[in-house]
C-alpha positions in Angstrom: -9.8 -16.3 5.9 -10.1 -15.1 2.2 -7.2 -16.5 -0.6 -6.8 -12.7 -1.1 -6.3 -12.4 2.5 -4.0 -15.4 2.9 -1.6 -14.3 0.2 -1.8 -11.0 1.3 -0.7 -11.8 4.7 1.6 -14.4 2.8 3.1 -11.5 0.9 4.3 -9.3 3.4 5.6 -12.1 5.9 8.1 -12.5 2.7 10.8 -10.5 4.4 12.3 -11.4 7.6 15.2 -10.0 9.6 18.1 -11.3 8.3 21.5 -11.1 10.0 23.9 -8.7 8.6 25.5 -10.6 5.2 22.6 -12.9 4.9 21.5 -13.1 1.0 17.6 -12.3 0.8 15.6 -14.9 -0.1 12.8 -13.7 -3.2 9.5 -13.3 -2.4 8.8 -15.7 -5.3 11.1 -18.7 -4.0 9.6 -18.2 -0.5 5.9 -19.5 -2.1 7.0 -21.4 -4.3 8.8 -23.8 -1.0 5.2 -23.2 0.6 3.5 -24.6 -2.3 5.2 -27.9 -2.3 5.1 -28.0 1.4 1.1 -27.7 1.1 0.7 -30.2 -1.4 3.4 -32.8 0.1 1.4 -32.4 3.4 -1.8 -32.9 1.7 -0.6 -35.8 -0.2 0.7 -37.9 3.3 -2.4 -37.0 4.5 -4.6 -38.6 2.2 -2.0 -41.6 1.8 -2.5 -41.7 6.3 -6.6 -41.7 5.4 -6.1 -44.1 2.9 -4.3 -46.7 4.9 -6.0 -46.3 7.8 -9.8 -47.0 5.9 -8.3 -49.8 4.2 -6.9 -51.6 7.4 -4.4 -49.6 9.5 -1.3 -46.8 9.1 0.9 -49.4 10.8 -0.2 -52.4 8.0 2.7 -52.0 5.6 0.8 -53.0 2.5 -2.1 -50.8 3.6 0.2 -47.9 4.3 2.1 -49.0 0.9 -1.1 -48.6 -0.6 -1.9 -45.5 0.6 1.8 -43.7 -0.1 1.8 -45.2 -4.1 -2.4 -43.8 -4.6 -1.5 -40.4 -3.3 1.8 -39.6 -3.0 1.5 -39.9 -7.2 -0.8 -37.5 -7.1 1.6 -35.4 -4.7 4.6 -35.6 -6.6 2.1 -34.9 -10.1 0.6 -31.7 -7.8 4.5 -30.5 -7.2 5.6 -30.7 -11.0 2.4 -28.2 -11.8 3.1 -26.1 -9.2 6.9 -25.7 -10.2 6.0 -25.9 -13.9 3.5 -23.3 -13.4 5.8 -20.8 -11.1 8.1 -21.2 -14.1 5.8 -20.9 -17.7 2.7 -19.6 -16.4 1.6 -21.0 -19.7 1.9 -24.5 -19.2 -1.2 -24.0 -16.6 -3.5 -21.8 -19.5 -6.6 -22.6 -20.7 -6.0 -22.7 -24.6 -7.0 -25.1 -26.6 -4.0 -26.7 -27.3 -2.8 -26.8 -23.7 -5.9 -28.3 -23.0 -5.1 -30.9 -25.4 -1.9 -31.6 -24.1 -3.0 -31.7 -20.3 -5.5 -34.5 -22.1 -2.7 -36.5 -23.6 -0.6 -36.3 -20.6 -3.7 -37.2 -18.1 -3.8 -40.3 -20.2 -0.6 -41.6 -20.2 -0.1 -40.9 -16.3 -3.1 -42.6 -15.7 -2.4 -45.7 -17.2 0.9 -45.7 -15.1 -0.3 -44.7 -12.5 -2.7 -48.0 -12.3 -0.2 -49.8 -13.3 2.1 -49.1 -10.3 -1.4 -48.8 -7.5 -1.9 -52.5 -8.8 1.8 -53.2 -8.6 2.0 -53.0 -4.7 -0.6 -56.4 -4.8 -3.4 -54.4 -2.5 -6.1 -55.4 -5.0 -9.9 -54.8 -3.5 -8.7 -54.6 0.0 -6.9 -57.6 0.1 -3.1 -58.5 0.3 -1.9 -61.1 -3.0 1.3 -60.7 -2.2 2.2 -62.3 -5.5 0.3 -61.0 -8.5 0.5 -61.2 -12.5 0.4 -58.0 -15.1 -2.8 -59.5 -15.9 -4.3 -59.5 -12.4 -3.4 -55.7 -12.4 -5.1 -55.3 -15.1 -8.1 -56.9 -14.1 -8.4 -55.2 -11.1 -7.4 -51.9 -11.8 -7.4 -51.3 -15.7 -11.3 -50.7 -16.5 -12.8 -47.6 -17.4 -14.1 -46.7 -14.5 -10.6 -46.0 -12.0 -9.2 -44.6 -15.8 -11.7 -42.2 -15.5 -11.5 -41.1 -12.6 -7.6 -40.8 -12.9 -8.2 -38.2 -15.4 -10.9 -36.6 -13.2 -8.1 -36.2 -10.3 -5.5 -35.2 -12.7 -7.9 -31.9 -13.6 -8.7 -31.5 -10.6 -5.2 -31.1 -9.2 -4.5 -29.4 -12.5 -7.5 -26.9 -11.9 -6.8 -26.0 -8.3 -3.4 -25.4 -9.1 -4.1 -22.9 -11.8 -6.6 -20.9 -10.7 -4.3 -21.0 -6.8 -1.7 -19.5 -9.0 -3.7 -17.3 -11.6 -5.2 -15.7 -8.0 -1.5 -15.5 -6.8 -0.1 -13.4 -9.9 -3.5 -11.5 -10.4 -2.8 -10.5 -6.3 1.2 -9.7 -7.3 0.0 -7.7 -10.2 -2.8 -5.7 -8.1 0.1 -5.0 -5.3 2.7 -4.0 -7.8 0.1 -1.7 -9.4 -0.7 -0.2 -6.2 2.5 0.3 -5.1 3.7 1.9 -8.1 0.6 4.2 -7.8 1.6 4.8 -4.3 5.2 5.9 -5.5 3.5 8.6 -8.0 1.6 9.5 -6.1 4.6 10.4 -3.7 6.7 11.5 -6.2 3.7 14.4 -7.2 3.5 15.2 -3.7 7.3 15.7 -3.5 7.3 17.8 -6.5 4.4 20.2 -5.0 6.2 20.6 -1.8 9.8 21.1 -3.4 7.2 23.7 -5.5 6.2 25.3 -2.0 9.1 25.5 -0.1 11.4 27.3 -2.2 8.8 29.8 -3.1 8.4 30.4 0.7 12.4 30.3 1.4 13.0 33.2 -1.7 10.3 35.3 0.0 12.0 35.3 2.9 15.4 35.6 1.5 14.0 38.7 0.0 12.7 40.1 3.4 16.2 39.7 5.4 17.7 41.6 2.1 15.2 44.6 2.4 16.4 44.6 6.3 19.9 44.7 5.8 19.7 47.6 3.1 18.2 49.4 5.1 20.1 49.3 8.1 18.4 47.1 10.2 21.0 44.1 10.8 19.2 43.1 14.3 16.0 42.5 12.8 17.5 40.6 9.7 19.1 38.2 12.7 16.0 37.6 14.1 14.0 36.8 11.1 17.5 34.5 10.2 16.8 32.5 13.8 13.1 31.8 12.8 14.3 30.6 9.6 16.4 28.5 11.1 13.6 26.6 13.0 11.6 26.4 9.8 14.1 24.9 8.1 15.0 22.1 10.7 11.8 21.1 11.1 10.8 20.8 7.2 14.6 19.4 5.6 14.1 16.5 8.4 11.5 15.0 6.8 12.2 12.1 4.2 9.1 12.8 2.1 5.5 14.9 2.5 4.0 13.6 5.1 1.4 14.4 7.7 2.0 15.7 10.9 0.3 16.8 14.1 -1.4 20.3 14.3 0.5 21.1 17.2 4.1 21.0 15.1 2.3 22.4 11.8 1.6 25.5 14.0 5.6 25.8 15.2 5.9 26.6 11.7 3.5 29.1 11.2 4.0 30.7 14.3 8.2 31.0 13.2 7.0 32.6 9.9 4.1 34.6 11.6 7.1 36.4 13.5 9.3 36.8 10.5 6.2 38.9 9.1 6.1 40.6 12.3 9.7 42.0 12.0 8.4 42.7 8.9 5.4 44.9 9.6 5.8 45.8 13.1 3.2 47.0 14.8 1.3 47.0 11.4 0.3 43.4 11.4 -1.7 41.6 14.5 -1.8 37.7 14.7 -5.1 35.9 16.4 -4.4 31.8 16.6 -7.4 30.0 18.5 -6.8 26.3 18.6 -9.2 24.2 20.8 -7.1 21.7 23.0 -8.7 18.9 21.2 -7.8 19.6 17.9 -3.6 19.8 18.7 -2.9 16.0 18.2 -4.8 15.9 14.5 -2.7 15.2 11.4 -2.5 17.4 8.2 -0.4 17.1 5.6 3.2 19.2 6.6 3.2 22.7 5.1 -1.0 23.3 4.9 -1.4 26.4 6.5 2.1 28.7 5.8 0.8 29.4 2.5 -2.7 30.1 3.3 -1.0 32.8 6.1 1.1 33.9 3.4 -1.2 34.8 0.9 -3.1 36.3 3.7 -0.6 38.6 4.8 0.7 39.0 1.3 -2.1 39.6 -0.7 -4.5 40.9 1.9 -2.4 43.2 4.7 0.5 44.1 3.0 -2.2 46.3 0.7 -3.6 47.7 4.0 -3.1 51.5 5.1 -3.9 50.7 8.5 -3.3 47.5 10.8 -4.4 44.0 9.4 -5.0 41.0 11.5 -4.4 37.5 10.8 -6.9 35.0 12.3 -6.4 31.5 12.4 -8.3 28.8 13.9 -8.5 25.1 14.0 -11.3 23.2 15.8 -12.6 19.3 15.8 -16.3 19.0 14.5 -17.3 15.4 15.2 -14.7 13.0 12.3 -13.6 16.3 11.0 -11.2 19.1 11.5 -12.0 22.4 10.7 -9.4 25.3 9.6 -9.8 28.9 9.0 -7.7 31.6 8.1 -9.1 34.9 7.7 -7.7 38.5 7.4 -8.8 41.6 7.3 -7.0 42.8 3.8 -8.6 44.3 0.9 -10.6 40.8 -0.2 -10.6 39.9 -3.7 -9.2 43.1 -5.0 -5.0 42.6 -5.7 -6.1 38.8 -5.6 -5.7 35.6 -7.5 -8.5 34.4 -8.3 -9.7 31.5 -5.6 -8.0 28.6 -5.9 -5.4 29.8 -8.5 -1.6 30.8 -7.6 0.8 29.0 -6.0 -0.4 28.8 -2.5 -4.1 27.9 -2.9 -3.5 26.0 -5.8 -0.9 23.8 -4.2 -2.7 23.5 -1.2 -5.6 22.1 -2.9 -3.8 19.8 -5.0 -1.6 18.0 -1.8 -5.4 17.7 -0.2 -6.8 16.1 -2.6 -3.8 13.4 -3.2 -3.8 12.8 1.1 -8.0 12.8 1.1 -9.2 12.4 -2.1 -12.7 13.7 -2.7 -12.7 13.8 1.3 -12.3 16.9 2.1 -13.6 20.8 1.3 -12.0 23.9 0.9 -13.3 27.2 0.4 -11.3 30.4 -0.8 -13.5 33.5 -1.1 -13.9 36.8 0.0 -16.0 38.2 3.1 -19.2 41.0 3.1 -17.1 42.4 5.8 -14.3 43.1 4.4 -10.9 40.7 3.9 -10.4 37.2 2.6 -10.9 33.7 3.9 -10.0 30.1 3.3 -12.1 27.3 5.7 -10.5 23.8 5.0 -12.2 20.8 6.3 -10.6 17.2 6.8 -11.1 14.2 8.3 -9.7 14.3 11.9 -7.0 11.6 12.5 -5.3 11.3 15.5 -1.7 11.5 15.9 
């Protein structure tokens, strides 16, 4: 597995259940406690290694041996990693840290001889009494100083670029999670667009009824705008739902346009079986069937029909809704006003450059709009 994968998978195992008063523990304190967990473990295991391939885990000097070489180098490992969690600086590469780190290399590896020769375990063999200049001898020369400083950037270098990945990884999922809220917050605001252009026209509908004396009819287009209503208010945010429910909408506003029109208006909606569990994003096709029946058949001197159909074509779902009004004439233009416009713009934030949409009118006579989007499964 990646580091990119790891952390990511480190990331969002950062929040537990928690019983009910529980303080959360940060995300940040949570890998910081992992860190020194990973470098103690590493260090006892190289101290285990060490003792073992100089005699045995259960020879105390060999063992001592082993715990003073590495567990140094452990307890070295967790001050950078705490350091680092805290000034982020204190791990850069700039000149003068660099010279520091230098310095500092130095002078811990000159005690850190000092106390590996300390223990008496001098070329694999026990003194058991020794002299400062014994530990000299056999461990101040340049050769262990070297390579003291060699581990010391090591240990330096893994932890900075473990934790330069880290923050570069908390920075790209903060980004994208910011992104991810404006991109919500747009889609809200399109849909808050939508749905209160949709609720005035309706509002305006009942009002024609009642002044003109038809109070039964403003009821019933009251009851369908009751189930549109409870099935749009109860959702948290714009979201995609299945066909299936997308078409209880439509088919509640088709019949408020029905009371409407009567007998002037004729609905055609041919859905192939396979297509009813799809997702689309919540409100796609009212305002296409509005504008049709707005723009196209309320212009008609005769009847209008509404057709409407949704099929799956292979990884995509196809739309359609076609009437047959007067076509472009009494018409935005296509793609402008605030259904087609809005509907473009709420596709293209859910799919991106992965989908197509046509607007235009027909040879025949009447207006058209074919959407096609990838077909998800609900």
């Amino acid at each position: 597995m990646s580091f990119h994968a790891a952390f990511s998978t480190l990331i969002r195992s950062q929040t537990p259940a928690r019983q009910e008063g529980e303080l959360p523990v940060a995300p940040g304190a949570r890998i910081h406690r992992f860190g020194l967990m990973a470098i103690g473990l590493s260090s006892i295991l190289l101290a285990l290694a060490t003792a073992n391939e100089c005699h045995s885990i259960f020879y105390p000097p060999s063992l001592l041996y082993g715990l003073v070489l590495w567990g140094w180098w452990g307890l070295i490992g967790s001050v950078l990693w705490s350091g680092g969690f805290r000034r982020p600086i204190l791990l850069g590469i700039a000149p003068a840290a660099i010279g520091i780190h230098l310095a500092v290399g130095c002078v811990l590896g000159v005690v850190h001889l000092l106390l590996v020769g300390s223990t008496g375990f001098i070329g694999g063999d026990w003194r058991g009494h020794f002299t400062v200049y014994q530990i000299w001898l056999g461990h101040m020369n340049i050769n262990r100083f070297g390579l003291e400083i060699l581990i010391y950037g090591f240990v330096l270098g893994i932890i900075g670029i473990v934790q330069f990945q880290m923050r570069a990884q908390r920075d790209a999922m903060k980004a994208l999670e910011l992104e991810k809220q404006l991109s919500a917050a747009q889609l809200r605001a399109l849909q808050m667009q939508l749905e209160p252009h949709f609720l005035f026209n309706t509002l305006n509908a009942i009002t024609t009824l009642v002044e003109l004396g038809r109070p039964e009819q403003a009821v019933e287009m009251l009851e369908h705008l009751n189930s549109i209503l409870k099935s749009t208010l109860k959702r948290a945010s714009p979201e995609k739902v299945r066909l299936s429910e997308e078409l209880e909408v439509v088919e509640n506003y088709l019949a408020i346009e029905q009371v409407r029109f009567a007998d002037r208006l004729r609905v055609e909606i041919k859905v192939e079986p396979t297509a009813l569990d799809s997702l689309v994003p919540c409100f796609l096709l009212q305002p296409i069937v509005e504008n049709a029946i707005r723009h196209g058949i309320a212009h008609c001197e005769s009847d209008g029909v509404v057709e409407a159909t949704a099929r799956r074509d292979g990884d995509f779902l196809r739309l359609r809704v076609r009437d047959t009004g007067s076509g472009r004439s009494g018409r935005a233009k296509p793609g402008n006003g605030i259904g087609l416009k809005n509907t473009r713009e709420r596709l293209t934030h859910f799919y991106q450059d992965g989908y197509a949409m046509k607007a235009e009118p027909l040879d025949a006579g009447g207006f058209e709009v074919a959407i096609a989007i990838p077909y998800e499964r609900g």
